[in-house]
N, CA, C and O atoms as a GROMACS GRO file, in nm:
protein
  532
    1UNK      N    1 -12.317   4.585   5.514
    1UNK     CA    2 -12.273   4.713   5.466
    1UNK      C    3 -12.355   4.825   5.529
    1UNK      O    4 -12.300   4.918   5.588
    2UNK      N    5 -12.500   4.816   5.515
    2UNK     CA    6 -12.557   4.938   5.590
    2UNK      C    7 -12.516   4.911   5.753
    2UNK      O    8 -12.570   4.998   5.822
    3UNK      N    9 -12.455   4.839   5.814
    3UNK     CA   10 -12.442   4.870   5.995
    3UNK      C   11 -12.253   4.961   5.968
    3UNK      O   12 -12.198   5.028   6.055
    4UNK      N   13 -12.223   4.945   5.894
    4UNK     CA   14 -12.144   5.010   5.858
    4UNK      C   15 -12.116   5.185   5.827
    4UNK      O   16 -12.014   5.244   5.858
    5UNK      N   17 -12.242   5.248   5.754
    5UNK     CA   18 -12.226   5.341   5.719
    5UNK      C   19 -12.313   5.431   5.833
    5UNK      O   20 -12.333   5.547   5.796
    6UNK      N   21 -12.379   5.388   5.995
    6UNK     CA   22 -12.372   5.489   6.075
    6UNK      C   23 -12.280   5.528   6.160
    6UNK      O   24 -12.277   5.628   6.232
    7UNK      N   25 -12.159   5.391   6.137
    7UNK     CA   26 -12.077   5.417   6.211
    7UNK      C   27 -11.952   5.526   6.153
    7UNK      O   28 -11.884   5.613   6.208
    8UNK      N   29 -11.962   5.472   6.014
    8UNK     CA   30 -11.868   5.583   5.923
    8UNK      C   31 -11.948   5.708   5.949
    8UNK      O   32 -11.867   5.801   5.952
    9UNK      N   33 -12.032   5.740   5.962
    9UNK     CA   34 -12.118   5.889   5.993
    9UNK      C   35 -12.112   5.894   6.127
    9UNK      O   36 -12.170   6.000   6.146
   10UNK      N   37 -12.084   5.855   6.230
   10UNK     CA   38 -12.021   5.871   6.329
   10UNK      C   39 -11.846   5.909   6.358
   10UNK      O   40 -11.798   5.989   6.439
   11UNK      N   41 -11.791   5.839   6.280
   11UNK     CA   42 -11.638   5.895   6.281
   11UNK      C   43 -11.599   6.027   6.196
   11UNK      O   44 -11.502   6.099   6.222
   12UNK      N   45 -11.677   6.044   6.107
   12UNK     CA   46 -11.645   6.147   6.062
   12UNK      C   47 -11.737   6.264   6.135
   12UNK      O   48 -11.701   6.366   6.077
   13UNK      N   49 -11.794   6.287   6.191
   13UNK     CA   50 -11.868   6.333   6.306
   13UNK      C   51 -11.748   6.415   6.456
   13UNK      O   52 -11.707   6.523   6.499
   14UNK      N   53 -11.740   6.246   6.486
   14UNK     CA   54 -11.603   6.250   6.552
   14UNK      C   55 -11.476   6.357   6.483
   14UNK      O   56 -11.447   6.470   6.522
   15UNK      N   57 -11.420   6.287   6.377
   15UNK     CA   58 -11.333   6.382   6.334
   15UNK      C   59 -11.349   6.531   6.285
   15UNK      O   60 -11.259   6.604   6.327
   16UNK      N   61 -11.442   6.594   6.204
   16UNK     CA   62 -11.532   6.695   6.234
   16UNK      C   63 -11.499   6.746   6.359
   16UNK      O   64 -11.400   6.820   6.358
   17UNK      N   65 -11.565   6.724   6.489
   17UNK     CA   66 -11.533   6.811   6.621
   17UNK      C   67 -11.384   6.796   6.676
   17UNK      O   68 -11.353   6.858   6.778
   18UNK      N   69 -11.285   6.710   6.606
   18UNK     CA   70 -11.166   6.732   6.637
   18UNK      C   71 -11.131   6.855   6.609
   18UNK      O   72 -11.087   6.946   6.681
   19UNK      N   73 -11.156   6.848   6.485
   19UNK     CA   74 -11.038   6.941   6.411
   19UNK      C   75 -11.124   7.047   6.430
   19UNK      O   76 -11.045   7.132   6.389
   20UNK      N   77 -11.223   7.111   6.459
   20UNK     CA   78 -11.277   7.210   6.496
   20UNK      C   79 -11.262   7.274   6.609
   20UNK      O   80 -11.267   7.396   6.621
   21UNK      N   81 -11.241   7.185   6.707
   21UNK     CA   82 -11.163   7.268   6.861
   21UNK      C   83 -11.059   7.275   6.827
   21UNK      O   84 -11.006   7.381   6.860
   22UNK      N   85 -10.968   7.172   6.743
   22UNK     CA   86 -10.828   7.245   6.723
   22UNK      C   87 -10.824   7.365   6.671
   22UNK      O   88 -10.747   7.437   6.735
   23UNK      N   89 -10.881   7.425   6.567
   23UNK     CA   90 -10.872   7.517   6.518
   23UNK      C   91 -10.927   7.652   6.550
   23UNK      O   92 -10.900   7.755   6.487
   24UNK      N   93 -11.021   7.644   6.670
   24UNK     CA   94 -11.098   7.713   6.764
   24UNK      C   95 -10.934   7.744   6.882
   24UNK      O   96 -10.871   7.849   6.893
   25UNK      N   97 -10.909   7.606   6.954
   25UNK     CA   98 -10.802   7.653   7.044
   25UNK      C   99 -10.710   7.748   6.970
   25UNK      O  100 -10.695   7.865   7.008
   26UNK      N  101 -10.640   7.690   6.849
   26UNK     CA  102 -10.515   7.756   6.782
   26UNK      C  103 -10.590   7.925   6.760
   26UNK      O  104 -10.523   8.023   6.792
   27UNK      N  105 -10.713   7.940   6.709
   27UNK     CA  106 -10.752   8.101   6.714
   27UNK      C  107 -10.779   8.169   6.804
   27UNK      O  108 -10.791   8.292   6.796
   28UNK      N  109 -10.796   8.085   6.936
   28UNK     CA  110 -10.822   8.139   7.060
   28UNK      C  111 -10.684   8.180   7.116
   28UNK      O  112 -10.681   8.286   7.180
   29UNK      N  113 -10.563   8.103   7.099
   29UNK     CA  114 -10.427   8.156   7.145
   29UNK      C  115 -10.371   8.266   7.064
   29UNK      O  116 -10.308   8.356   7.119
   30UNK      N  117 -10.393   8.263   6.922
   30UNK     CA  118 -10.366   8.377   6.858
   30UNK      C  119 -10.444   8.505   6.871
   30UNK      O  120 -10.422   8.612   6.813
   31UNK      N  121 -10.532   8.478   6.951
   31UNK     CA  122 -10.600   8.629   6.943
   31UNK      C  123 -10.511   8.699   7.095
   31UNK      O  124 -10.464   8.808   7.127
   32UNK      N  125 -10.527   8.533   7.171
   32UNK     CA  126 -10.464   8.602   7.295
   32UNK      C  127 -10.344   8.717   7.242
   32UNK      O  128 -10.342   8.840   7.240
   33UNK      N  129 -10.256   8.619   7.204
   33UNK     CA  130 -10.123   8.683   7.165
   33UNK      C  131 -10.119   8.798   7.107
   33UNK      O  132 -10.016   8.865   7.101
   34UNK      N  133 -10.254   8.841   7.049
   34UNK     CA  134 -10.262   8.979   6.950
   34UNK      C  135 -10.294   9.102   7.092
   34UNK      O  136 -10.243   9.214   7.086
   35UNK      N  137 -10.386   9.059   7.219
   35UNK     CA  138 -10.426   9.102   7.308
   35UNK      C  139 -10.262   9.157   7.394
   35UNK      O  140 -10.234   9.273   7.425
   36UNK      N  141 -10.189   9.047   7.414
   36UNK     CA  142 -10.062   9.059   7.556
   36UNK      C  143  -9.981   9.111   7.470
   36UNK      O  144  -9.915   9.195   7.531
   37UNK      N  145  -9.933   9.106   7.302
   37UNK     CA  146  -9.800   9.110   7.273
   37UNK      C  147  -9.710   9.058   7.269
   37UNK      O  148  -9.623   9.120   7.208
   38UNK      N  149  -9.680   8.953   7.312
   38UNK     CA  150  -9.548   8.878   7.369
   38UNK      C  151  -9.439   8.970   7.260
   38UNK      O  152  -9.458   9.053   7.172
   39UNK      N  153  -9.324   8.908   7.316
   39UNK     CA  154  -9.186   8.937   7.209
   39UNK      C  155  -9.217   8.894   7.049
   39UNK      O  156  -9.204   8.974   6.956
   40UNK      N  157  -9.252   8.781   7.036
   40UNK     CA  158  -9.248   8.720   6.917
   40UNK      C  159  -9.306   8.770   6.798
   40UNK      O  160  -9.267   8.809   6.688
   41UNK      N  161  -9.474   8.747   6.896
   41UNK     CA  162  -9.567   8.905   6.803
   41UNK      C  163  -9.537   9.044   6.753
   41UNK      O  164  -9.537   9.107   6.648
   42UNK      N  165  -9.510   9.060   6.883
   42UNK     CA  166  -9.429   9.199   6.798
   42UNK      C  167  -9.343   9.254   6.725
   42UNK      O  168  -9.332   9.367   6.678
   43UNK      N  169  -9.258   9.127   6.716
   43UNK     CA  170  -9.149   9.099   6.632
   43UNK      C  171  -9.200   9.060   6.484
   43UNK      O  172  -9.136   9.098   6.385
   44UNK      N  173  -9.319   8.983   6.473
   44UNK     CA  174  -9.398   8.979   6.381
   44UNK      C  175  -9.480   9.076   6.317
   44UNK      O  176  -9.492   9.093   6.196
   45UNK      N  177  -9.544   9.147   6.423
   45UNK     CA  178  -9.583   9.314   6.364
   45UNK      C  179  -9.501   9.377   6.293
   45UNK      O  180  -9.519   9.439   6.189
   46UNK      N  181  -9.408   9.360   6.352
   46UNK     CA  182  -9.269   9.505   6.309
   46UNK      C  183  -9.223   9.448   6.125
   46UNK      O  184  -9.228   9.505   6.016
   47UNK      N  185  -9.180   9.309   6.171
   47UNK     CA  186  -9.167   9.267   6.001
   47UNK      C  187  -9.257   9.249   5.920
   47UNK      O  188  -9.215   9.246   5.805
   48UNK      N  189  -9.380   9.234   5.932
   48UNK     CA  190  -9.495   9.256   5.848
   48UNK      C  191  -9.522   9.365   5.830
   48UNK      O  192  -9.618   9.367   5.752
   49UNK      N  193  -9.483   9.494   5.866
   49UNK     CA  194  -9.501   9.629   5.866
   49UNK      C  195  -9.640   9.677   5.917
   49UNK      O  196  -9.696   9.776   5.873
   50UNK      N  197  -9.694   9.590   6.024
   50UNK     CA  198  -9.828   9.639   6.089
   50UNK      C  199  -9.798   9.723   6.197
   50UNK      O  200  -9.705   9.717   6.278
   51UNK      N  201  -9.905   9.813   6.184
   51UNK     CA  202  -9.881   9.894   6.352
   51UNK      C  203  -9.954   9.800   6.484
   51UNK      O  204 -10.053   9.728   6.478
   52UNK      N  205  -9.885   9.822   6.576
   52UNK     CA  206  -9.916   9.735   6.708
   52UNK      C  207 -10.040   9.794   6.741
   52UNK      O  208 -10.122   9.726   6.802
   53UNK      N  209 -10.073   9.939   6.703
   53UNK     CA  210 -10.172   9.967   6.800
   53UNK      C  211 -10.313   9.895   6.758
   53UNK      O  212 -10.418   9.892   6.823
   54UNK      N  213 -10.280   9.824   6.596
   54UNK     CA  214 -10.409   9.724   6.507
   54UNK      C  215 -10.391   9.594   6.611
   54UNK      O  216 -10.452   9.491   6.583
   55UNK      N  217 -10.330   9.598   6.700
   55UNK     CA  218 -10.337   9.440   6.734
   55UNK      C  219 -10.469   9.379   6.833
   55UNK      O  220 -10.494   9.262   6.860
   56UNK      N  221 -10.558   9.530   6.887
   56UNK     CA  222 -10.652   9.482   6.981
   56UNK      C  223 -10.782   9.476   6.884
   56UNK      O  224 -10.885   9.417   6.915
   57UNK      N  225 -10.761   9.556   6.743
   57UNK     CA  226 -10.842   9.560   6.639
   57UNK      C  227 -10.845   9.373   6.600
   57UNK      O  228 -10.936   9.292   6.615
   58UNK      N  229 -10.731   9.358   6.557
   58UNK     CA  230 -10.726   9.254   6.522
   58UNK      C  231 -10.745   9.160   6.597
   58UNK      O  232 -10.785   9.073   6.519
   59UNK      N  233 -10.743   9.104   6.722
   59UNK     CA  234 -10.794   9.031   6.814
   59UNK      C  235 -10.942   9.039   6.834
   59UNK      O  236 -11.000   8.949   6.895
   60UNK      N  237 -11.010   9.149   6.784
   60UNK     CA  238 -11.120   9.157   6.833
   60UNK      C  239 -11.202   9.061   6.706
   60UNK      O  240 -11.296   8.982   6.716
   61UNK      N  241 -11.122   9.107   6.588
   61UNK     CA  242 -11.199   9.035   6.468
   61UNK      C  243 -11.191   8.932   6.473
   61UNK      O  244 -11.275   8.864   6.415
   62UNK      N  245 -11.068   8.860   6.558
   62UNK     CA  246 -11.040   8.695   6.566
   62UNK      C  247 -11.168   8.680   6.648
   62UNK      O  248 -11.277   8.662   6.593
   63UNK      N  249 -11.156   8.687   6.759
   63UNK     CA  250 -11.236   8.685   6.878
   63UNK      C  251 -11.356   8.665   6.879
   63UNK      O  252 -11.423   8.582   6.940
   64UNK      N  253 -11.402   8.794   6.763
   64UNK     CA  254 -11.572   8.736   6.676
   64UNK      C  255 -11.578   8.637   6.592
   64UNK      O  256 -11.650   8.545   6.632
   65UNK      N  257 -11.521   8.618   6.475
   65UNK     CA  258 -11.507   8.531   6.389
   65UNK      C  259 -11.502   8.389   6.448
   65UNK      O  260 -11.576   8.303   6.399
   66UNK      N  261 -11.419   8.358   6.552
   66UNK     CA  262 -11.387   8.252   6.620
   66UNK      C  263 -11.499   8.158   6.732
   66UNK      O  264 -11.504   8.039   6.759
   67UNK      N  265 -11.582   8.277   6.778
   67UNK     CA  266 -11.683   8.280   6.850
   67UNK      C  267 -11.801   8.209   6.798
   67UNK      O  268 -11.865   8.115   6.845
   68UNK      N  269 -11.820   8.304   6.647
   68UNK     CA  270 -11.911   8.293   6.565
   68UNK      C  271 -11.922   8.090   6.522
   68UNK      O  272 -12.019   8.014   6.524
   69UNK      N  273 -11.775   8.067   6.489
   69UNK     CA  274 -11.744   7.933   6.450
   69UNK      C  275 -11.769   7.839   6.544
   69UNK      O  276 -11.826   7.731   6.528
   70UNK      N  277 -11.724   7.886   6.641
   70UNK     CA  278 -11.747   7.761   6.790
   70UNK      C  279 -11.899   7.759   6.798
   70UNK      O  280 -11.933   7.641   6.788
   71UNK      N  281 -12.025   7.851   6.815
   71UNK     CA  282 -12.099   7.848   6.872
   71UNK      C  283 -12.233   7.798   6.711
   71UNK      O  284 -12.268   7.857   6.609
   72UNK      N  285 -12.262   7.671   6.769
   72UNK     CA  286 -12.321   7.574   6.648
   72UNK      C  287 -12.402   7.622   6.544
   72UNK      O  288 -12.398   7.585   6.427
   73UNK      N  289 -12.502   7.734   6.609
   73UNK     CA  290 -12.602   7.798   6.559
   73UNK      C  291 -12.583   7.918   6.409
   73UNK      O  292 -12.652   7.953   6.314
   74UNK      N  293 -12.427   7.950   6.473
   74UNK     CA  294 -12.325   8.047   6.348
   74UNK      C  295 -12.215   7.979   6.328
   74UNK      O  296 -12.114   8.046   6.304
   75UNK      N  297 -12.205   7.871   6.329
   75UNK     CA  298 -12.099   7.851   6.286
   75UNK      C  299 -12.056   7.856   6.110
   75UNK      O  300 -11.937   7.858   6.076
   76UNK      N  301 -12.142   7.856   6.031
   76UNK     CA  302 -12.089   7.852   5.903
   76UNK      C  303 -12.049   8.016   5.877
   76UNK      O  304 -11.963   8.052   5.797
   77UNK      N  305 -12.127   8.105   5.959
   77UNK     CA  306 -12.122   8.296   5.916
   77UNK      C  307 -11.979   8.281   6.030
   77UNK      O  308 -11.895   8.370   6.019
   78UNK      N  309 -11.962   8.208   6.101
   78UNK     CA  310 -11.807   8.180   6.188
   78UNK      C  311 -11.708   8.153   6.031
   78UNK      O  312 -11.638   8.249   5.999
   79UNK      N  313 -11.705   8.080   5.978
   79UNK     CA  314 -11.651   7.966   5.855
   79UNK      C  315 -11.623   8.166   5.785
   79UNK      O  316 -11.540   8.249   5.821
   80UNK      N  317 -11.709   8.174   5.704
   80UNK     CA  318 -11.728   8.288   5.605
   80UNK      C  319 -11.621   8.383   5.683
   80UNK      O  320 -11.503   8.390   5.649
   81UNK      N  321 -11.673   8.448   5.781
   81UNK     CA  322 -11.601   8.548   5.844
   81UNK      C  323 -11.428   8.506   5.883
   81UNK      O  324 -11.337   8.580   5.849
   82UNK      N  325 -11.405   8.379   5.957
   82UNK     CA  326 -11.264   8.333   5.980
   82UNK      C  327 -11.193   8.331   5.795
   82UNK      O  328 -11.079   8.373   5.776
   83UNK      N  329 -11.265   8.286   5.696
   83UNK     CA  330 -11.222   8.268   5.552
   83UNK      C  331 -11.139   8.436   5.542
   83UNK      O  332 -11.019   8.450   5.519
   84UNK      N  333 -11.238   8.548   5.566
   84UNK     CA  334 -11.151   8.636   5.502
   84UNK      C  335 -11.042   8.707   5.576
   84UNK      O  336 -10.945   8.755   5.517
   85UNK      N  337 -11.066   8.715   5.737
   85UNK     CA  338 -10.950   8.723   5.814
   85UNK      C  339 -10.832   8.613   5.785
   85UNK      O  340 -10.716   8.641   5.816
   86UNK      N  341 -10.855   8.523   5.742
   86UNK     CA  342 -10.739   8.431   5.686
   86UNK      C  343 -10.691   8.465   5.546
   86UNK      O  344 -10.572   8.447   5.518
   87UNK      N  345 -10.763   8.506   5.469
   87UNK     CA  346 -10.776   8.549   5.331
   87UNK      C  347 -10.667   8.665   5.372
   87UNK      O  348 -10.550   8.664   5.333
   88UNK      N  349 -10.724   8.767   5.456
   88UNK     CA  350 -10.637   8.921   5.487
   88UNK      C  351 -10.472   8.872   5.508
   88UNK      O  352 -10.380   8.921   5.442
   89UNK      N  353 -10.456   8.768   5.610
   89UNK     CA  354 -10.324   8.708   5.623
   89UNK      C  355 -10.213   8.676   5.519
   89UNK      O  356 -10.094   8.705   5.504
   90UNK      N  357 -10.307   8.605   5.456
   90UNK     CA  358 -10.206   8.538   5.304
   90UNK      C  359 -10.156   8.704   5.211
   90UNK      O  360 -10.061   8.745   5.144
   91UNK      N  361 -10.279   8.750   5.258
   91UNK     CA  362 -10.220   8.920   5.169
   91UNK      C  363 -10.102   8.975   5.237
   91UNK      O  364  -9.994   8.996   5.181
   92UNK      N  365 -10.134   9.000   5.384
   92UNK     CA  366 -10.052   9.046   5.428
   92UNK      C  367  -9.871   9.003   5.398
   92UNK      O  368  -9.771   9.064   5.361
   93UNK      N  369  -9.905   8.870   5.438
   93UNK     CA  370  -9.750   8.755   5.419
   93UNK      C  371  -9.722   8.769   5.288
   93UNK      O  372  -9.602   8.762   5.262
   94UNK      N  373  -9.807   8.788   5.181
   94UNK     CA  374  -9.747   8.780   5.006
   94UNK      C  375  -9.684   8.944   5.003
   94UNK      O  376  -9.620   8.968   4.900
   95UNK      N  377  -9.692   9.026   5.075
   95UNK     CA  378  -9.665   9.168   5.058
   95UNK      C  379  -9.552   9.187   5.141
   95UNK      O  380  -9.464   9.273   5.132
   96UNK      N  381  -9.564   9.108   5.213
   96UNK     CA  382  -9.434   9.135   5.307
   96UNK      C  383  -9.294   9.039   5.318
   96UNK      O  384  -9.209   9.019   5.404
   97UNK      N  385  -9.328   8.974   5.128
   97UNK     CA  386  -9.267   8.821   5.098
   97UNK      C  387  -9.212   8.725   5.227
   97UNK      O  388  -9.094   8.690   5.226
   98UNK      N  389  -9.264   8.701   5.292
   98UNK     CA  390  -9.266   8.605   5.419
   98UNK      C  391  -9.228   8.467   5.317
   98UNK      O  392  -9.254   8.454   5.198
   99UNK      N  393  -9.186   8.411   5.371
   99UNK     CA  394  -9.154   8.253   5.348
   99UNK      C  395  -9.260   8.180   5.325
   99UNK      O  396  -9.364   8.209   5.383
  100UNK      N  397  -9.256   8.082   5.245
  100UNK     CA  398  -9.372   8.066   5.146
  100UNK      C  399  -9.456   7.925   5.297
  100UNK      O  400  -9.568   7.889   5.259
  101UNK      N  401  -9.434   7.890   5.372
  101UNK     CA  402  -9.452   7.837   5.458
  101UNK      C  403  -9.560   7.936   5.543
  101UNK      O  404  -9.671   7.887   5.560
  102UNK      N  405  -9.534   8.078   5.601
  102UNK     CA  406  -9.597   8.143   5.676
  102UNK      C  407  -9.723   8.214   5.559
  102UNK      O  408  -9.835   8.249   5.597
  103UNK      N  409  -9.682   8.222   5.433
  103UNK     CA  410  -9.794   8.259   5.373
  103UNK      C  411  -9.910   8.146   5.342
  103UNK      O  412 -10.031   8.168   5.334
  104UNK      N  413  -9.833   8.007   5.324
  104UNK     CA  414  -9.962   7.952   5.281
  104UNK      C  415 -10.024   7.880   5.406
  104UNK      O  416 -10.108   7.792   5.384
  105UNK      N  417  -9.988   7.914   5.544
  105UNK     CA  418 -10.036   7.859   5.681
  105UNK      C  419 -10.182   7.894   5.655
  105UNK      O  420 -10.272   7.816   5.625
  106UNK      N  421 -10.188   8.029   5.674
  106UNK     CA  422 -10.340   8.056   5.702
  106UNK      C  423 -10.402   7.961   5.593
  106UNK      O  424 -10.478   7.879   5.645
  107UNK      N  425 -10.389   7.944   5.417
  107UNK     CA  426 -10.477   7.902   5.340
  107UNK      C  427 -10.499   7.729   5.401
  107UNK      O  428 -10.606   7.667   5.392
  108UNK      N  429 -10.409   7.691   5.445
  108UNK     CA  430 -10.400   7.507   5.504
  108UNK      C  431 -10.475   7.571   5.639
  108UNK      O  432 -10.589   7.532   5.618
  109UNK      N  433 -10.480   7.628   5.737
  109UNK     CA  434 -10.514   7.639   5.866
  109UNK      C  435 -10.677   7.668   5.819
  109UNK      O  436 -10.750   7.582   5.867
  110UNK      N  437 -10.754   7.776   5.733
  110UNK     CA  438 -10.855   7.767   5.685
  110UNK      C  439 -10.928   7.590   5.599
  110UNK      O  440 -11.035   7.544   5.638
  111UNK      N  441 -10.854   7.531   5.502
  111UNK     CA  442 -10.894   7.409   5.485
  111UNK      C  443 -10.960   7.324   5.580
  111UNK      O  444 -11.063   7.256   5.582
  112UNK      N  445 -10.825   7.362   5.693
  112UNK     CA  446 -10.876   7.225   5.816
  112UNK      C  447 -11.012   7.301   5.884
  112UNK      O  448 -11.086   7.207   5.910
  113UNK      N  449 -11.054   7.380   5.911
  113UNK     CA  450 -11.168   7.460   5.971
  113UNK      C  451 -11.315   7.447   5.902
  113UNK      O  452 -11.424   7.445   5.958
  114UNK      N  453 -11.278   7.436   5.737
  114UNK     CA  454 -11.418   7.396   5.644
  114UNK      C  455 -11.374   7.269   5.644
  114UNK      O  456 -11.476   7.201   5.648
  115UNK      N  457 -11.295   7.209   5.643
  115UNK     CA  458 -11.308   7.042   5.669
  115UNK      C  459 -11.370   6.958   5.776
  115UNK      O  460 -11.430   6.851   5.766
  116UNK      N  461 -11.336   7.043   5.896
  116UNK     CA  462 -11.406   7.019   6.042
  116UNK      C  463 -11.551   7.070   6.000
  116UNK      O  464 -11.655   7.016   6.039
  117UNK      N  465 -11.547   7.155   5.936
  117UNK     CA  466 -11.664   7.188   5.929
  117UNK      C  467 -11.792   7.127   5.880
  117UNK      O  468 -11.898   7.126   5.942
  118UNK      N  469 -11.770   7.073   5.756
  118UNK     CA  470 -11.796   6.977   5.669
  118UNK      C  471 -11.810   6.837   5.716
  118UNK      O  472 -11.920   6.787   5.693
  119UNK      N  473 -11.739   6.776   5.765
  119UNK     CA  474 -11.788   6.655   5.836
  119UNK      C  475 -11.851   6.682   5.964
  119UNK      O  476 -11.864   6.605   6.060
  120UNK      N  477 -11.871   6.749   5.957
  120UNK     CA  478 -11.973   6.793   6.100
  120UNK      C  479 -12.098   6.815   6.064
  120UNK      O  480 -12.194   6.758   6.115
  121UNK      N  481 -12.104   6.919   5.955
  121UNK     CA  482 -12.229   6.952   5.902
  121UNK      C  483 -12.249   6.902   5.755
  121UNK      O  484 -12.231   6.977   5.659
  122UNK      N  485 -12.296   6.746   5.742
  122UNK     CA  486 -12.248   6.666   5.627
  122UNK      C  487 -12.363   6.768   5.540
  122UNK      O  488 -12.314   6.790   5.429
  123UNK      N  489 -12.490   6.831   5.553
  123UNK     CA  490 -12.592   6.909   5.460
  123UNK      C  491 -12.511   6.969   5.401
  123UNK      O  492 -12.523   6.960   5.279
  124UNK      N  493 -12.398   7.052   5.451
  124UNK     CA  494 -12.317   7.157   5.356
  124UNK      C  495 -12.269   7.102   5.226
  124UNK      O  496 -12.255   7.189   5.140
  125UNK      N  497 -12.236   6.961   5.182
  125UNK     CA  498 -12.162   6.911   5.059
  125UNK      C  499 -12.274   6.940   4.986
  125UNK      O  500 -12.250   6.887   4.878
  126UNK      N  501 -12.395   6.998   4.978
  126UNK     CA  502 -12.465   6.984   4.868
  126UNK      C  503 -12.432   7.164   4.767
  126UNK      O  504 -12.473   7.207   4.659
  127UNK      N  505 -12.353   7.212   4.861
  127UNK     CA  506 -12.297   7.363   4.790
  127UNK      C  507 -12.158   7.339   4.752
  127UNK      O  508 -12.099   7.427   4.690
  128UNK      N  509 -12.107   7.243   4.776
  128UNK     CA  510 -11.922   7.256   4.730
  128UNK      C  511 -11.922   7.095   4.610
  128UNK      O  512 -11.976   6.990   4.645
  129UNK      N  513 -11.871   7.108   4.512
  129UNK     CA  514 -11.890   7.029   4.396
  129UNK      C  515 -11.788   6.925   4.476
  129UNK      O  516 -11.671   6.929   4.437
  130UNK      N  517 -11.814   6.850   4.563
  130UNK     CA  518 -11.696   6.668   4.568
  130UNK      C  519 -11.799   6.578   4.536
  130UNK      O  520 -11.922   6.589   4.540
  131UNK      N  521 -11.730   6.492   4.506
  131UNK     CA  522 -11.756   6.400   4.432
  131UNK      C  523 -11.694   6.290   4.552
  131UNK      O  524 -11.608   6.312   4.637
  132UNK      N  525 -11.781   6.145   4.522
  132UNK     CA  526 -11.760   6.049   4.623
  132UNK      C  527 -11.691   5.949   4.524
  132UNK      O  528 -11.701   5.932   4.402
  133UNK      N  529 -11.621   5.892   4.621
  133UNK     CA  530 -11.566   5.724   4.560
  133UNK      C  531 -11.471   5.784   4.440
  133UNK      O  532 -11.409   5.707   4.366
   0.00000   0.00000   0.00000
């Protein structure tokens, strides 16, 4: 049983830095998209009732936040900071009654980011109440 549990602290390690570049790439394309505009985005601005000219604002906050998360040393003030730009989202989408799918993205897209996070940095469970087994 103990040759067992460095390897389980190895996979979850592993899985940890999965889902953390995923969620690093996926904020890294969305900021792009806040940067170029495409059609889609802006089509998304317009029905969320945001002005376009917030979109280099808003890329910039991704951009830090995202930065902050990738780079090991900040990554939890990365975690905090991506929480309320995701937090701002779900407001935005509940105000602009979006489909209950696009509002609760960000709150599931945040989960997976403190989840990556969390098996990465197993010290952090001693601040969030789980319980094992």
């Amino acid at each position: 049983m103990e040759k067992l549990e460095p390897m389980r602290r190895d996979y979850l390690l592993l899985v940890g830095r999965v889902l953390s570049t995923l969620v690093v790439l996926f904020l890294l394309f969305d900021a792009f998209g806040k940067l170029t505009m495409p059609t889609p985005v802006m089509d998304s601005f317009l029905r969320l009732e945001l002005s376009t000219r917030s979109s280099g604002l808003l890329a910039a906050l991704l951009l830090g936040g995202t930065l902050l998360y990738a780079l090991p040393m900040t990554t939890v003030l990365g975690a905090v900071v991506l929480t309320g730009y995701l937090g701002g989202a779900v407001a935005i989408h509940v105000r602009a009654g979006s489909p209950l799918f696009e509002t609760v993205f960000p709150v599931l897209f945040g989960t997976m980011m403190w989840a990556g996070l969390l098996m990465r940095e197993r010290r952090l469970l001693q601040f969030f109440p789980l319980r094992r087994g």
